[in-house]
Phi, psi and omega in degrees: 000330175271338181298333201255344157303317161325305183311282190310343171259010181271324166316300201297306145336321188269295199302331159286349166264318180294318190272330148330317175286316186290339173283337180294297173331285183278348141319295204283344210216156160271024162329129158297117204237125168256175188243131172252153186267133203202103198259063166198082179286344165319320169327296168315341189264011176293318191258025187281320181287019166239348162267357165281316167331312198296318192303321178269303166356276166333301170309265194352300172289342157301339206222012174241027188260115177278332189268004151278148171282160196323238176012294194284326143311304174319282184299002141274000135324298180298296180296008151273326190279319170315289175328274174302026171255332194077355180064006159331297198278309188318295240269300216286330196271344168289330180305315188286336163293293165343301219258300195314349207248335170308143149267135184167196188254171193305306175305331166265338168317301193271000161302288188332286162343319197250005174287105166335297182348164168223092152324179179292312191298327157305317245239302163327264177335327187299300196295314187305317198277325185258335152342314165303264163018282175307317181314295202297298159011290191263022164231026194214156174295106176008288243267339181288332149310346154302338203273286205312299198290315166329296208292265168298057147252292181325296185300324172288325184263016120276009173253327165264010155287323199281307236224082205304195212273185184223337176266025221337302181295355195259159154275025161278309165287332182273010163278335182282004169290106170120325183263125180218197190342284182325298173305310189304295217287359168256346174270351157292300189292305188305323105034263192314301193315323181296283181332294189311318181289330184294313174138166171305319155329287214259359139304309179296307189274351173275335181276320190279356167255338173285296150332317150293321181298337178272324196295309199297301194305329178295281178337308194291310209297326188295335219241286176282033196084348165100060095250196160237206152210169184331316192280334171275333177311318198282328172294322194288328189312309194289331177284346153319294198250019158289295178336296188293321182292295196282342165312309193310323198282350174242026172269125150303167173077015150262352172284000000 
């Protein structure tokens, strides 16, 4: 009896994990995915550095098509990667230009933040985060590309452990249900494991994205009152893996 109590609860576990990866998928990606309704939906963020691995995968093989010319690879590299996101983190990292960059007060900061509209600082910023992007493309090997999106995922399931919500009512706080020690520490191994197989270069550039997360995160959380929100979590990710491209493109042995 006990042994069979065991099994089922291990069943129950693998079957709670599959459905945790498969809810990250269909957060994060416009993949076909399904979404489980879960209520420690927190869960999910264990499995955020392996949908960025599928995401860099993908760039990789995109960005290895030799028989296109440069310039035109580079932009269907990009515009897959904007794609298959869905633009999530983009719309969040313009909100957060928008809101983060008003002078004003924290409380009208994050009213901006929830105005569809796209100011100038969005419409800058937008251009400015994928220029980078492209800039970066063309100065690296395919393969590094794997780096970038592990590397920022990471960084969003550690900003939204680190840094409480600004928002109570928001979904950035009802994503935190559920998440703790177990998840950081499994969405890290995956992380690492990547980073480490990849090479030093991308050691390197996963600590100069942790370095932004802390200097940038602070800085925002302070500008909204000392938190954050869905929309700077989704900004930190896209500054996350411009940091990490351009940290790459200025290594040697990465061309």
């Amino acid at each position: 009896m006990a042994q069979t109590n065991s099994s089922g609860r291990a069943q129950a576990g693998l079957v709670g994990a599959l459905r945790d990866a498969a809810s990250a998928f269909a957060f994060l990606t416009v993949l076909p995915s399904r979404w489980f309704s879960s209520e420690k939906p927190g869960r999910i963020f264990a499995w955020f550095p392996l949908v960025g691995l599928a995401i860099g995968v993908v760039l990789a093989g995109l960005a290895s098509m030799t028989f296109l010319p440069p310039d035109v690879r580079r932009f269907i590299t990009l515009a897959a990667w904007v794609g298959l996101t869905g633009g999530l983190h983009l719309d969040g990292f313009a909100d957060s230009c928008d809101g983060l960059l008003a002078t004003t007060t924290p409380e009208r900061r994050l009213q901006i933040m929830k105005d569809p509209r796209a100011g100038s600082w969005a419409v800058a910023g937008v251009a400015l985060l994928l220029l980078g992007k492209w800039a970066a493309l063309g100065s690296i090997a395919p393969a590094w590309l794997i780096a970038a999106p592990v590397i920022g995922r990471w960084t969003m399931a550690l900003a939204v452990y680190a840094f409480p919500n600004a928002r109570p009512g928001g979904m950035g706080a009802s994503m935190r249900v559920g998440l703790g020690r177990p998840q950081i520490i499994a969405a890290t191994l995956t992380a690492v494991i990547v980073v480490v197989a990849l090479g030093r270069p991308a050691m390197i550039a996963l600590g100069a994205a942790l370095g932004a997360l802390v200097f940038i995160g602070r800085w925002a959380a302070g500008r909204l009152g000392g938190g954050l929100t869905g929309d700077v979590y989704g900004a930190l990710c896209e500054l996350a893996e411009l940091v990490c491209l351009l940290t790459l493109a200025m290594l040697p042995g990465t061309q």
